[in-house]
C-alpha positions in Angstrom: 108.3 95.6 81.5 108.2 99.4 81.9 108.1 100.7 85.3 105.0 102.7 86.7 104.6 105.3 88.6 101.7 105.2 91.1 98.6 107.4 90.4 97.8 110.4 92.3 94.7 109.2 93.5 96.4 106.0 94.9 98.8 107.7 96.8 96.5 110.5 98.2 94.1 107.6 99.2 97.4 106.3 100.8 98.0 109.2 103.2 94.2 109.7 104.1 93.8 106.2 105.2 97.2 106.6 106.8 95.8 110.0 108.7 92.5 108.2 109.5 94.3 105.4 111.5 95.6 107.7 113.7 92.3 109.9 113.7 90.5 106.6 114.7 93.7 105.9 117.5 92.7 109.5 119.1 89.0 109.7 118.7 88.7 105.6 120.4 91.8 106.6 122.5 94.7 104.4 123.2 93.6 103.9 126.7 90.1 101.7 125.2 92.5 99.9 122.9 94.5 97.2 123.7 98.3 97.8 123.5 98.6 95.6 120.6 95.2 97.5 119.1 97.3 100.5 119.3 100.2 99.1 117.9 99.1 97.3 115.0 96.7 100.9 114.2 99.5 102.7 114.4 101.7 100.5 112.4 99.5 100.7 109.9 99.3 104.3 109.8 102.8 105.0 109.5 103.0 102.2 106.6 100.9 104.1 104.6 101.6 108.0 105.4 105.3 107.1 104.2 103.7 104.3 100.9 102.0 107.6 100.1 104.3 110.5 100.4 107.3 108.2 99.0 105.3 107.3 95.9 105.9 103.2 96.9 104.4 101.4 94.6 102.9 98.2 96.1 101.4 96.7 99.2 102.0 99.2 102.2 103.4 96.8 104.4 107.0 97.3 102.0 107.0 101.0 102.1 108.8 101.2 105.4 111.1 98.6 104.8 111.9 100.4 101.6 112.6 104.2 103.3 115.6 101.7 105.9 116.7 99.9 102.9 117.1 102.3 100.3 115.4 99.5 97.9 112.6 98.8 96.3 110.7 96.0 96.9 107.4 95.2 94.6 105.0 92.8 96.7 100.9 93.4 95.6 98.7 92.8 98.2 96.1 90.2 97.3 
């Protein structure tokens, strides 16, 4: 099965959602969120600015252990 490379729309989507976590995290404010709130947002965030700018292919939840392991892991979000 040939590999595929992620379309440009997917990944751009990627980073704006990823850039809207944390524009939701400092327009709520972490001090109205719970710690875990924060967390989890900013988890989230990170997971798909680098799922975006790294090209992962896949559920974003893989893209950062992906960058630590130097492999690629395919898992589709359902």
């Amino acid at each position: 099965m040939p590999q595929l490379k992620p379309l440009l729309f997917g990944r751009l989507s990627r980073v704006l959602f990823g850039m809207g976590t944390f524009a939701v995290i400092g327009f709520v404010g972490p001090g109205q969120l719970s710690l875990w709130g924060t967390v989890a947002l900013g988890l989230l965030g990170v997971s798909f600015l680098v799922g975006g700018l790294m090209g992962n292919p896949g559920c974003e939840i893989t893209a950062l252990p992906n960058l630590f392991l130097s492999k690629e892991n395919r898992v589709h979000c359902a």
